[in-house]
C-alpha positions in Angstrom: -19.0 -124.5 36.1 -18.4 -127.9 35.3 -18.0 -127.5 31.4 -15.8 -124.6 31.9 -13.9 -126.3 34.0 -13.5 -129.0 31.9 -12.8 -126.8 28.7 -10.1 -124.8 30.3 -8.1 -127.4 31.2 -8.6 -128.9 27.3 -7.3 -125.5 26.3 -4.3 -125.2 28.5 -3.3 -129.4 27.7 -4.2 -128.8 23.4 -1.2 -126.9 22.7 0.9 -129.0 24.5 -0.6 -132.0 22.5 0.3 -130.1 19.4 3.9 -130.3 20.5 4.2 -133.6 21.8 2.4 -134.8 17.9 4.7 -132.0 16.1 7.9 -133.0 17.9 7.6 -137.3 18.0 8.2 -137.9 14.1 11.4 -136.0 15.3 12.7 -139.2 16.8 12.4 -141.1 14.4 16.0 -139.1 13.0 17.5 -141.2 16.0 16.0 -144.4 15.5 18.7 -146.2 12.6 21.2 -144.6 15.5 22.6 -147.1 18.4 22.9 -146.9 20.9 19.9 -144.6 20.6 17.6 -146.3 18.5 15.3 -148.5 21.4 15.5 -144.8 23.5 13.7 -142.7 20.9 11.6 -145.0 19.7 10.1 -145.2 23.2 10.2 -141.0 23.5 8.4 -141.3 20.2 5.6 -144.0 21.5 5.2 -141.5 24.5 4.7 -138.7 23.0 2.4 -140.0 20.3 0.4 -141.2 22.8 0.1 -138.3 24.6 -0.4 -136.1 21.7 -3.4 -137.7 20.5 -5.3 -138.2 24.4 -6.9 -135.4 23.9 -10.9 -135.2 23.5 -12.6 -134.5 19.9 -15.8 -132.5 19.6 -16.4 -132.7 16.1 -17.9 -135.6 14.2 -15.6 -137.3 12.2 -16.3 -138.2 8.4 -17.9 -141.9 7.3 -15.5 -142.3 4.5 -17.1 -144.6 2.8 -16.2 -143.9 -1.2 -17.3 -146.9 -2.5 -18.9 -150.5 -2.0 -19.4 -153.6 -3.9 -22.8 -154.7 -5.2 -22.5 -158.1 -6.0 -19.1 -158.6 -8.1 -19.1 -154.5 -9.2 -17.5 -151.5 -7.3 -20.0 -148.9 -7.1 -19.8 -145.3 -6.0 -21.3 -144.2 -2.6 -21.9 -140.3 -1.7 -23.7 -138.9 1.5 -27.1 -136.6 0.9 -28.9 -135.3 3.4 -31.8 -135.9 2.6 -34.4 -134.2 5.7 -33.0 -132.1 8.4 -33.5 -130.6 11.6 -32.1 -128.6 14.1 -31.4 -132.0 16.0 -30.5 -134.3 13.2 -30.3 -135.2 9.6 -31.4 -138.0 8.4 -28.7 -139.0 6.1 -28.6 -141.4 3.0 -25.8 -143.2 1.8 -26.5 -142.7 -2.0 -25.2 -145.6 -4.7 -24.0 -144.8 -8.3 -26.7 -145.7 -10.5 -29.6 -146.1 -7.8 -29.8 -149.7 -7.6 -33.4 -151.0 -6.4 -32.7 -152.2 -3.0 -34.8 -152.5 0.3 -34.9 -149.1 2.1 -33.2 -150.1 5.7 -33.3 -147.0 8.5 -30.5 -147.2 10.9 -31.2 -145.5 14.2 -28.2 -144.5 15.8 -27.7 -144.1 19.7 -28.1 -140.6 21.2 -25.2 -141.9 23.7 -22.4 -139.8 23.8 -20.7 -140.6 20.2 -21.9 -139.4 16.8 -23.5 -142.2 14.9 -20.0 -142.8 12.4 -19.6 -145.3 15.9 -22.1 -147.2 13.2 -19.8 -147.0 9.9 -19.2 -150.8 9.9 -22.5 -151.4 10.2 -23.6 -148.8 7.4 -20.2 -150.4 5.3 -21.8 -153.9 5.4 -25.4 -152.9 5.0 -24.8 -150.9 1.7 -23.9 -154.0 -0.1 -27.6 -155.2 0.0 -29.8 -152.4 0.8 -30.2 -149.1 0.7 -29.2 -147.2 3.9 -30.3 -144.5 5.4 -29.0 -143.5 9.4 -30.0 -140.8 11.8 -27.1 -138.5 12.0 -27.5 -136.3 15.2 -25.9 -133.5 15.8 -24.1 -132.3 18.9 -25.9 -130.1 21.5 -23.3 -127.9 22.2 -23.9 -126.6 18.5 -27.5 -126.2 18.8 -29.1 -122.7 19.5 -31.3 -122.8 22.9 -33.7 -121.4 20.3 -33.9 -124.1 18.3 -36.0 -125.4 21.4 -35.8 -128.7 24.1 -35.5 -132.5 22.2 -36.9 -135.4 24.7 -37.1 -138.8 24.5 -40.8 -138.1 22.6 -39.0 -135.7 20.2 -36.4 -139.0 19.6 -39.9 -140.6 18.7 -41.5 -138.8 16.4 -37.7 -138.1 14.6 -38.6 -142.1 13.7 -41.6 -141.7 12.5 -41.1 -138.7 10.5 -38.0 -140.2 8.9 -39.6 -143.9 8.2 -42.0 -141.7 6.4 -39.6 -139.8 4.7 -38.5 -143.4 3.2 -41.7 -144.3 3.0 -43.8 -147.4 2.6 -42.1 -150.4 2.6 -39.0 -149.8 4.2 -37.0 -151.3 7.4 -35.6 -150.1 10.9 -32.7 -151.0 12.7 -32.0 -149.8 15.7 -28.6 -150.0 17.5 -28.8 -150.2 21.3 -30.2 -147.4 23.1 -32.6 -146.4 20.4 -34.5 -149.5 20.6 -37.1 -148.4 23.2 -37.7 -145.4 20.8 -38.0 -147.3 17.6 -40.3 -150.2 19.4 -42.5 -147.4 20.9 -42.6 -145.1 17.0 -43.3 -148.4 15.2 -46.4 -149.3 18.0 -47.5 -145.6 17.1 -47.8 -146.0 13.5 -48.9 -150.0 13.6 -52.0 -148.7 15.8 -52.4 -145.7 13.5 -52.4 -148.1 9.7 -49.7 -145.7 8.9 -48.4 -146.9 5.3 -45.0 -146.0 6.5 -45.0 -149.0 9.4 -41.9 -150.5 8.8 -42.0 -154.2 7.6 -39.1 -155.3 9.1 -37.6 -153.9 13.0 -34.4 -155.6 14.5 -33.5 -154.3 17.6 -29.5 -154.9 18.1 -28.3 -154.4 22.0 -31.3 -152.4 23.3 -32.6 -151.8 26.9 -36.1 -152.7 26.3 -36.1 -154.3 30.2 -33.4 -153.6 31.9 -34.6 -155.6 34.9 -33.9 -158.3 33.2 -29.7 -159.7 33.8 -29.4 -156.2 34.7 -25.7 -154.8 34.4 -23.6 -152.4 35.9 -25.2 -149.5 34.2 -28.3 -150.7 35.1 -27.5 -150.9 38.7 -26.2 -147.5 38.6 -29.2 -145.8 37.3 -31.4 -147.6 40.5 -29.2 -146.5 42.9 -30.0 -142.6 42.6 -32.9 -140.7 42.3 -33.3 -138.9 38.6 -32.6 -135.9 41.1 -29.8 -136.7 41.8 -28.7 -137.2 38.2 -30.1 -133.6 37.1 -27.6 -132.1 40.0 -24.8 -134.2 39.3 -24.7 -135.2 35.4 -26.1 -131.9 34.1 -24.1 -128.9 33.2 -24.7 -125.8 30.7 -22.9 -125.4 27.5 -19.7 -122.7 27.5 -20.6 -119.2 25.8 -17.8 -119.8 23.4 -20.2 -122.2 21.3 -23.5 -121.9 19.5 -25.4 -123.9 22.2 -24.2 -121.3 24.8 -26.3 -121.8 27.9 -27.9 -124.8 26.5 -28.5 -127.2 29.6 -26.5 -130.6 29.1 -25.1 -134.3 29.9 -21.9 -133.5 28.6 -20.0 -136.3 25.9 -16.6 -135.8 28.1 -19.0 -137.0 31.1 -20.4 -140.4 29.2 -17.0 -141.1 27.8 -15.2 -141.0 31.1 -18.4 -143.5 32.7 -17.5 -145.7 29.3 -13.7 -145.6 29.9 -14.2 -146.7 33.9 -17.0 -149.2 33.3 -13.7 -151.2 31.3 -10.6 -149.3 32.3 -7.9 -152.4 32.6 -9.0 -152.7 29.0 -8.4 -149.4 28.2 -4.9 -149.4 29.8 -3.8 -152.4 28.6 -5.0 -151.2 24.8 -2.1 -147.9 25.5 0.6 -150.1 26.7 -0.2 -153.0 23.7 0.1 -149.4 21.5 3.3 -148.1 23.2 4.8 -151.9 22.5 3.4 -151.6 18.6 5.5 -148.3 18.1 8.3 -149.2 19.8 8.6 -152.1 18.1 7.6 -150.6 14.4 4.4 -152.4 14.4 2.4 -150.7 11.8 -0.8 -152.4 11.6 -1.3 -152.8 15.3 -0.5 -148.8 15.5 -3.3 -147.8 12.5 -6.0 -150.0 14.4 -5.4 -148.5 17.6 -5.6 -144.9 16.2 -8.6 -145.5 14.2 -10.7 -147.0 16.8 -9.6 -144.1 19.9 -9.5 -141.3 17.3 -13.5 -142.4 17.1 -13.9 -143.2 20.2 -12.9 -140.1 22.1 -14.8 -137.8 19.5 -18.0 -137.1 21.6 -21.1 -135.0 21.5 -23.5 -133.8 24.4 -27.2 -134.6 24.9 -29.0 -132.3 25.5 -30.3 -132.6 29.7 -34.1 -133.5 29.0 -33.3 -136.5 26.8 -30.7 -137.9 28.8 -32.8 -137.2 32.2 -36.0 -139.0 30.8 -34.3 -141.5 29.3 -32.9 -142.6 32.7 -35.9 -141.9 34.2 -38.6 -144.0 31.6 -36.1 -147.0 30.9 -33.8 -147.3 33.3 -35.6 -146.5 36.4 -39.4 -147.1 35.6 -39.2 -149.5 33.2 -42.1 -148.0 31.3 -42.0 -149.7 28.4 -42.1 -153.4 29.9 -44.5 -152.4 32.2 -47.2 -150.9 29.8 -47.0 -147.4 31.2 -45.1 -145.6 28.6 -46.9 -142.6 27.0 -46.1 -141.0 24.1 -47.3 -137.0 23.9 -50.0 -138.5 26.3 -50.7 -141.3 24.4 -50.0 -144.9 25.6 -47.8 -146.8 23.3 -49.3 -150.2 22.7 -46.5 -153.0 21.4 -49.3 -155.4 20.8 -50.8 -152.8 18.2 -47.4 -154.0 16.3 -49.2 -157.0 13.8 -47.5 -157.1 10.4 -43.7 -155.8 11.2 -41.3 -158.7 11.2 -39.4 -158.3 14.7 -36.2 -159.5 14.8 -34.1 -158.9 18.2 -30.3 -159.4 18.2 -27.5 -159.6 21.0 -24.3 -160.2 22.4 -23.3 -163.2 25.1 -20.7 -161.0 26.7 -22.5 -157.8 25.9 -21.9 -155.9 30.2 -24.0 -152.8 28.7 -27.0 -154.4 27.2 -27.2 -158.0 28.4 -28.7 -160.9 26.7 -32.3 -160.9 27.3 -32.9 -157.2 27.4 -33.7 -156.5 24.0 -35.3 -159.9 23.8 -38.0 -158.7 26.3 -39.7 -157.3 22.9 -40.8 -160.5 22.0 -42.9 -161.0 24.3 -44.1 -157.4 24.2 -45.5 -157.7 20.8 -47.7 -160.0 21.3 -50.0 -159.3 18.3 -47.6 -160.7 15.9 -47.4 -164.2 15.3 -44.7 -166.0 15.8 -43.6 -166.8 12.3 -42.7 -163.1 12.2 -40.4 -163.1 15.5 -37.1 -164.5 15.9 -34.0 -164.3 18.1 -30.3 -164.4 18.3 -27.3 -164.2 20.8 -24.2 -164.0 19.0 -21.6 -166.3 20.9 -18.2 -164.8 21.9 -18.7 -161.2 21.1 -19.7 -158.2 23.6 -21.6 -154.9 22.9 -19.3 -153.2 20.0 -19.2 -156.9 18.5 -23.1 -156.9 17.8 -22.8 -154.4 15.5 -19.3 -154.2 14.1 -16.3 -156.8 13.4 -16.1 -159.9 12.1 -18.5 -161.6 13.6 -20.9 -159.0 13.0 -20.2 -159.1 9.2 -19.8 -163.0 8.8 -22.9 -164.1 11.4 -25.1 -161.5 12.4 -25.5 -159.5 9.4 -26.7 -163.0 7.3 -29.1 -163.4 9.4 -30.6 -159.8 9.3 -30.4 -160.0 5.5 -32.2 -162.7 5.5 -34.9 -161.3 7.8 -35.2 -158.0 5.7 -35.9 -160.4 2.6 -38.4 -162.2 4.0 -40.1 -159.5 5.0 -39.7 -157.0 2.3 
């Protein structure tokens, strides 16, 4: 009942959104008029705003045409190169196939499609060649297509490292961490040729007892029963998932949103300022990051419940108990991958230390072939996008990749 719920009051406020977007370039007839001008500018900012509050289901597009390879422009286009009813794993091909170091980006099964990673992928391309896992939302997926876990997250890895085969590199961006660590320990113990040589874990929960933050707190304070009765709902009959039980994106986005909301509010009234007062770039920046940010996908309810359950309440991993299929997953099996593990100082999702937990986790690799970071001044987004992302963290993953490669 929840989701339909939710969905009929998207369809009653959507054609009202409509109007308020259709009708607020209307104002902007009254604007050069005084004493009218300050008046519909501010009707316009309203309506704008409200217009585009709405929630988006589908994923939006990369849009990344082109990058430069040293001092050329080169061509980029997007293959899919293995699929599955859960994901593709998609590559971000370059004109004239340059021979660069194969990197695999795993990209969070949180809520948000994994464009949330275009700056990353936009920086990357200049150096290597990227591939990232592109999920797809569970509202679109057929019960019949089966259930996805956190074990089916797993072996997606390890499937699509071999897909790149020997000799490539993983990065994983926050939550995925846990699931790259344990795929990599899988095929370290195995001798699989596919092990990756390189694994940088960005903003992951690998112990979340460790400066544990408000999410983390959250998760101890209920029983994963109570998260199955309260989080889960089933997917409308209007969609190709109908019936499909999930954690819904609306759900995850409104937890984001309330986990920072003076941020959040102050970001509308900085907008309703930027178009009142005809500031252009302020307005584009504002769009583009909340036109990504509220376009959300569902999870399906096993992966989100045992997630919660295996890293956020029993802390599996650091603790040695994790099973895989029921197989332990051993991190010291981990013996030739360089393992780098990178965070943010003001990072309130992941805080520092959790994804540095790894470190010590594989203990079978020596420690020329471990290292550590905690990018000053920047929070969870910043780890992996922005400025300091591009101009501080990214050198120093390069630099890793090449050692190792």
């Amino acid at each position: 009942m929840m989701y339909d719920w939710y969905q009929t009051q998207e369809d009653l406020l959507d054609p009202l959104r409509l109007m308020a977007r259709n009708f607020a370039p209307v104002m902007e007839l009254f604007s050069p008029a005084r004493p009218f001008a300050t008046m519909a500018r501010e009707m316009r900012a309203a309506l704008e705003l409200f217009g585009n509050s709405g929630i988006s289901h589908q994923r939006p597009p990369f849009g990344i045409g082109s990058v430069m390879v040293g001092d050329r422009e080169v061509g980029v286009t997007e293959e899919v190169v293995q699929a599955t009813p859960f994901g593709d794993l998609l590559h971000f091909r370059k004109a004239g196939d340059p021979v660069q170091p194969r990197v695999l980006i795993a990209a969070p099964l949180s809520g948000h499609f994994a464009t949330l990673l275009r700056d990353t992928v936009r920086v990357m391309l200049a150096d290597h060649d990227v591939y990232v896992t592109d999920w797809h939302n569970a509202r679109d997926i057929p019960p019949g297509a089966g259930r996805f876990g956190f074990d089916d997250y797993v072996a997606h890895i390890m499937t699509f490292l071999r897909r790149l085969g020997p000799g490539a590199h993983v990065v994983a961006v926050c939550q995925p961490a846990v699931a790259v660590l344990a795929a990599t320990a899988l095929m370290a113990e195995d001798g699989d040729a596919a092990t990756p040589r390189s694994m940088t874990l960005m903003g992951g929960p690998i112990d979340t007892r460790r400066n544990p933050s408000k999410v983390n707190a959250l998760a101890k304070t209920r029983d994963i029963g109570w998260f199955e009765q309260t989080m889960i709902t089933t997917v409308p009959w209007r969609y190709a998932g109908a019936g499909r039980a999930v954690y819904p994106g609306f759900m995850q986005l409104a937890s984001f949103v309330s986990m920072n909301l003076d941020r959040h509010i102050g970001a509308h009234l900085r907008q309703f300022r930027a178009i009142v007062t005809e500031d252009a770039a302020s307005e584009a920046a504002h769009r583009r990051f909340y036109d990504e940010y509220r376009a959300v996908m569902d999870l399906t309810a096993e992966f989100y419940l045992e997630t919660v359950e295996r890293v956020f309440q029993r802390h599996d991993l650091p603790l040695g108990t994790l099973v895989w299929r029921g197989r332990p997953v051993r991190p010291e099996a981990i013996g030739q991958t360089f393992l780098f593990t990178v965070e943010g100082e003001r990072d309130d999702i992941c805080p520092p230390g959790q994804s540095e937990a790894a470190l010590e986790l594989c203990s079978g690799l020596a420690a020329a072939r471990k290292r550590s970071h905690v990018q000053p001044g920047v929070g969870h987004y910043g780890v992996f996008s922005g400025s300091r992302w591009a101009g501080e963290i990214y050198p120093r993953l390069r630099e890793v990749i090449a050692l190792s490669d």
